[in-house]
N, C-alpha and C positions, 0 to 999 in steps of 0.2 A: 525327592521330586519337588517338594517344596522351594528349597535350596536354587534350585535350576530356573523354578520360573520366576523367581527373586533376582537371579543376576539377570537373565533375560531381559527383565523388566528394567533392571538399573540402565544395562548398556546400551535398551532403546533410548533411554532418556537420558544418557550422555550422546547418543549418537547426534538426535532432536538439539541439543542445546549446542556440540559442535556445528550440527549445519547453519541453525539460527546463527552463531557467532560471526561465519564466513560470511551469508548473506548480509549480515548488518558491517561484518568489516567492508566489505567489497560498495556499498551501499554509501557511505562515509561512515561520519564520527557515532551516529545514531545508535544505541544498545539495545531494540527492540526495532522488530517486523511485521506486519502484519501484511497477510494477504486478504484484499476482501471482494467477498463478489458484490458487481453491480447489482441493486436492486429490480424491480419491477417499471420501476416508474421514470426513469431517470436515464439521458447520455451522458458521459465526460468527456473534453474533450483533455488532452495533457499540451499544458500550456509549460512557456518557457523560462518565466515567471507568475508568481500569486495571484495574476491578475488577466481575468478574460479580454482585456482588451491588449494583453502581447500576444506577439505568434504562439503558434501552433508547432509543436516539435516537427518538425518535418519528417517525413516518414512516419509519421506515427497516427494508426485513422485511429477514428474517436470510439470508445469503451459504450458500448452498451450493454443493457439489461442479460444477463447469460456471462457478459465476460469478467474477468478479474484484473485485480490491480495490486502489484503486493506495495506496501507503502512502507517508511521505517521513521517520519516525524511531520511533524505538524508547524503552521506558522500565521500568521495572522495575514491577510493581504486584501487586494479589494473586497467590496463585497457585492455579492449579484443578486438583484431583488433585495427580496427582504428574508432571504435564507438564511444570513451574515456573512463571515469574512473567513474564515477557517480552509486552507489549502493544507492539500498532503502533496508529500515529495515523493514522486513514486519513481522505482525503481525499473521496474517491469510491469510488462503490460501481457495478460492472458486471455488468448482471445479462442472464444470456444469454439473448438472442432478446428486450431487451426494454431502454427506454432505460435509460440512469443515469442515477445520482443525484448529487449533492454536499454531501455530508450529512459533517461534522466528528466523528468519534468514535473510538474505540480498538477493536481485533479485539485476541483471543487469538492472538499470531505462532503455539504450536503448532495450531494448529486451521486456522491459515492455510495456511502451509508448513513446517510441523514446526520453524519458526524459523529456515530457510533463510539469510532475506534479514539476519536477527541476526549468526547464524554466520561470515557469508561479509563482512559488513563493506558487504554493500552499501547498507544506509543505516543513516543516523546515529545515535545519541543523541539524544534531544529536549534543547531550551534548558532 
């Protein structure tokens, strides 16, 4: 029985790291994902570059507190207030109780998760 829930356990955890792989191939060059939900306090809107003052992806409405955003790297770009300059590349956009999108564009990491996923290393640098 042992035996059984050991492979079990392996082939969740190659299944998890193949689909990670696809979403970050498909995503670009970037080796890690991350999906994060908006906080409490905060909207995003996905811009078309790092910087609030480009457009706005078109078709694409703004991320609020309940919705998600999976991102896979990070980059330096304006900065808004006195939050800093830290923009993610997000890939997708999950909006609660309602399909996603997959729409290419950059979130404010503080507005996301206060720069969490920057901090902690959990994804990359962009190329």
């Amino acid at each position: 029985m042992g035996k059984v829930l050991k492979r079990a356990a392996v082939s969740t955890a190659a299944l998890v790291a193949a689909a990670t792989a696809v979403v970050g191939a498909g995503a670009g060059s970037a080796q890690a994902s991350e999906v994060i939900g908006l906080g409490n306090t905060y909207s995003a809107g996905v811009y078309s570059s790092p910087s609030a003052s480009s457009a706005k992806v078109a078709g694409v409405p703004d991320l609020h507190p309940g919705d998600s955003v999976a991102v896979n790297c990070w980059t330096v770009g304006t900065s808004v207030g006195n939050f800093g300059n830290v923009w993610y590349h997000a890939f997708q956009e999950i909006y609660a109780g309602s399909p996603y999108l997959q729409a290419g564009g950059w979130v404010f990491a503080p507005y996301v998760d206060g720069a969490a996923a920057f901090h902690s290393g959990a994804i990359p640098k962009c190329p």
